[in-house]
C-alpha positions in Angstrom: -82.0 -48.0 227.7 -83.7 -50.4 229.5 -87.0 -48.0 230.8 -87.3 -47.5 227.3 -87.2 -51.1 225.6 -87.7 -53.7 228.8 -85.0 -55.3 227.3 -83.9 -58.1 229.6 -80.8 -58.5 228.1 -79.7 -55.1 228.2 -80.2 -54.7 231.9 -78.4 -58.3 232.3 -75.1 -56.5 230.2 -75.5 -53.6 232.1 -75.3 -55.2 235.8 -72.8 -57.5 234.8 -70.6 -54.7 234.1 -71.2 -53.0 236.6 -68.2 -52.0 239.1 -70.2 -53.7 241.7 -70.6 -56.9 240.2 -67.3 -57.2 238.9 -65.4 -56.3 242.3 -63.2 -59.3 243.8 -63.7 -60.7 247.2 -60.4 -60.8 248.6 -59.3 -57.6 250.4 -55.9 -56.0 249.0 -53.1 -55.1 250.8 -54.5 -51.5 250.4 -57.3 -51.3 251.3 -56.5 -51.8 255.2 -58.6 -48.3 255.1 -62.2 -50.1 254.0 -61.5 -52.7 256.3 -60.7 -50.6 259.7 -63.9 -48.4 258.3 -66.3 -51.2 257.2 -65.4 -54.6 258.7 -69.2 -56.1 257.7 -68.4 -54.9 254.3 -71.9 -53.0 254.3 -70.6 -50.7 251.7 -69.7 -53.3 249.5 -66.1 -52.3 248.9 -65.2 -55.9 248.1 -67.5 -58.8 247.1 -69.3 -61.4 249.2 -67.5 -65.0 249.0 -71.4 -67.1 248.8 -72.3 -70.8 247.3 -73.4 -71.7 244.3 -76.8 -71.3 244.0 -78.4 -75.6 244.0 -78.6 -75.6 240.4 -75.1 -73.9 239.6 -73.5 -76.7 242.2 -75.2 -79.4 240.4 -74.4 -78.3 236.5 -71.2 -77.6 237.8 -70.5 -81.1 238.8 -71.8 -82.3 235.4 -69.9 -79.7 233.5 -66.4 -80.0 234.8 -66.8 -83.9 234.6 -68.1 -83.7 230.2 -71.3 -84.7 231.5 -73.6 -81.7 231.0 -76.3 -82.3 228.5 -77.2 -78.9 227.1 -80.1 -79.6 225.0 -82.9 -77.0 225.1 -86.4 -77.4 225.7 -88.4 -80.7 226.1 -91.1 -81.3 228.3 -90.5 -80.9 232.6 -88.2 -84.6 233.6 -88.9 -85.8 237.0 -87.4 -85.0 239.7 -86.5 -88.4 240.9 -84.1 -88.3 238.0 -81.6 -86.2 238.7 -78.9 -88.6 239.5 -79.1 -90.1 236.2 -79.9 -87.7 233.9 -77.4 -85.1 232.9 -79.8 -82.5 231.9 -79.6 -79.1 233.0 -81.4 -78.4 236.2 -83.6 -76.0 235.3 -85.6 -78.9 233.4 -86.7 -80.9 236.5 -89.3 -80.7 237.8 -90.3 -78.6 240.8 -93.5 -77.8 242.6 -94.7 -78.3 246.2 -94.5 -82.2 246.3 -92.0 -82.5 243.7 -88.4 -81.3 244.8 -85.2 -83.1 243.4 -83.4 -83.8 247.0 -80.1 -82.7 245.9 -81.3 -79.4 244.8 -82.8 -79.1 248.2 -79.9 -80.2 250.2 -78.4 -76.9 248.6 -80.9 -74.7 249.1 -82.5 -74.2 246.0 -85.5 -71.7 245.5 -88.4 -72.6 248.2 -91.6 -73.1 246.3 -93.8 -72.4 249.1 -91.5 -69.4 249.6 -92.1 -67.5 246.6 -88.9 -69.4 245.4 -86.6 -67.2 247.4 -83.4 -69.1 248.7 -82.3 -69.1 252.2 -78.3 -70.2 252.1 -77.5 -72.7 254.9 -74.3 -75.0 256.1 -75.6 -78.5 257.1 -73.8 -81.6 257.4 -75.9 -83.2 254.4 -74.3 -81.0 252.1 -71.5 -82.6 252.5 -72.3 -85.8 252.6 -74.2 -85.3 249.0 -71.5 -83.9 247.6 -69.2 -86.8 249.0 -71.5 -89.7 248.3 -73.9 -88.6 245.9 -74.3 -91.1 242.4 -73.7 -87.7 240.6 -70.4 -86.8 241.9 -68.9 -90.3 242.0 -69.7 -90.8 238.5 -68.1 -87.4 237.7 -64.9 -88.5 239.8 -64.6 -91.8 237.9 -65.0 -89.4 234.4 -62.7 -86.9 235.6 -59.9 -89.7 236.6 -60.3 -91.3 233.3 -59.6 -88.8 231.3 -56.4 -88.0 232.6 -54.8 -91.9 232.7 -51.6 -91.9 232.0 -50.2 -88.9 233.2 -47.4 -88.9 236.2 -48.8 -87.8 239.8 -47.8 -84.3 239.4 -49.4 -83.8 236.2 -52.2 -85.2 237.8 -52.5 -83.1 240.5 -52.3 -80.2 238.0 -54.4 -81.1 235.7 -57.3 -82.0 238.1 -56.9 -78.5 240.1 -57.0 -76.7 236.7 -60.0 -79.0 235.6 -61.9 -78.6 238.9 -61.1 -75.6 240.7 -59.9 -73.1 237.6 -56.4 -72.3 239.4 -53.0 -74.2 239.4 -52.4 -76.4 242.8 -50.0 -74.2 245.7 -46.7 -76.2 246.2 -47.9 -77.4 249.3 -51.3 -78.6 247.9 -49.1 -80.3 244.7 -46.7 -82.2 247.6 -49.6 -83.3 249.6 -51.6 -84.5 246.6 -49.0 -86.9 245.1 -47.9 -87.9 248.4 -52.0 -88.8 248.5 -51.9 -90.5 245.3 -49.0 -92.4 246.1 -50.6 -94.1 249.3 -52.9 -95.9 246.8 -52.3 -99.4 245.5 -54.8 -99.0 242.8 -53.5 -95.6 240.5 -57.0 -95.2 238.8 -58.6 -95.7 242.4 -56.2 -93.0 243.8 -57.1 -90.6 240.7 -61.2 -91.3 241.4 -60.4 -90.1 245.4 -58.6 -86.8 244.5 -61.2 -85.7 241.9 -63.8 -86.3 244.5 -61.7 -84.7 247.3 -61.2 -81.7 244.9 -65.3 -81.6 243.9 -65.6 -81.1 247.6 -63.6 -78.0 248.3 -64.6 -75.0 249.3 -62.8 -73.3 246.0 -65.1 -75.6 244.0 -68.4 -74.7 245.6 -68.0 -70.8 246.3 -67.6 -68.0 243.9 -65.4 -65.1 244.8 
């Protein structure tokens, strides 16, 4: 096993198929028992609903949008570029004056901190995630490549592009009705993609 061999990959396989690991956050109907018993969830009888780590929320963004540059390797880019440049985040740049500021908006690893994270809610979060070059250009990408299609379909094929589940009925009347209170379809299209790169379901893993 792993004692034996230090293989990083075998303790990677192993923990990620773990029970642990694998466990869902959402509390079934039966298990009313763990909850009465363990409300804090200290025993971890169901898993933790957290944000993506910085990085994740970032390469996320470029992912679902057919941004994401994958290429391996290459010298450190700076870290003023990472609006532009669709590289992965682990290739910026980072060190004690050098800190890409969306990454930090989102907690990334402290460097002065022995690059441990400390997960916080702030208002800026938001507004990057909102307002950001990066996830209006992602929007635009997002709304493009679905031109064409009836509102409905829209609506579909964004919540399935964005947040990995079909939209609710309620979420697919309220979205067209949204769409439909734009003049401009494409601009309409842009706004949902952004709305939907904003929510929670987006952002957390469960």
């Amino acid at each position: 096993g792993f004692r034996r061999d230090w293989s990083m990959k075998r303790l990677h396989s192993r923990i990620v198929t773990s029970g642990v690991y694998r466990l869902g956050s959402a509390a079934s109907s039966g298990e009313n028992e763990n909850r009465a018993d363990d409300p804090d969830n200290r025993l971890l009888w169901r898993a933790h609903v957290r944000r993506m780590d910085a990085e994740v929320v970032r390469d996320s963004l470029l992912r679902v949008g057919g941004s994401l540059d994958k290429t391996v390797g290459g010298p450190p880019i700076s870290h003023t570029l990472g609006q532009t440049v669709p590289r992965r985040s682990l290739f910026f740049r980072q060190d004690k004056e050098r800190q890409m500021v969306f990454l930090s908006l989102f907690d990334g690893a402290k460097v002065n901190e022995c690059y441990r994270r400390a997960p916080t809610v702030a208002p800026q979060q938001a507004l990057a995630m909102y307002n950001s070059r990066l996830a209006s250009e992602q929007a635009i990408r997002l709304a493009d490549q679905i031109q064409g299609h009836r509102p409905g379909a829209v609506v579909v094929a964004l919540f399935e592009t964005i947040l990995s589940r079909g939209a609710t009925p309620r979420e697919l009347r309220e979205c067209v009705a949204y769409l439909k209170e734009f003049g401009d379809i494409r601009r309409g299209r842009q706004q949902l993609a952004l709305v939907l790169l904003n929510h929670n379901d987006f952002l957390s893993i469960r």
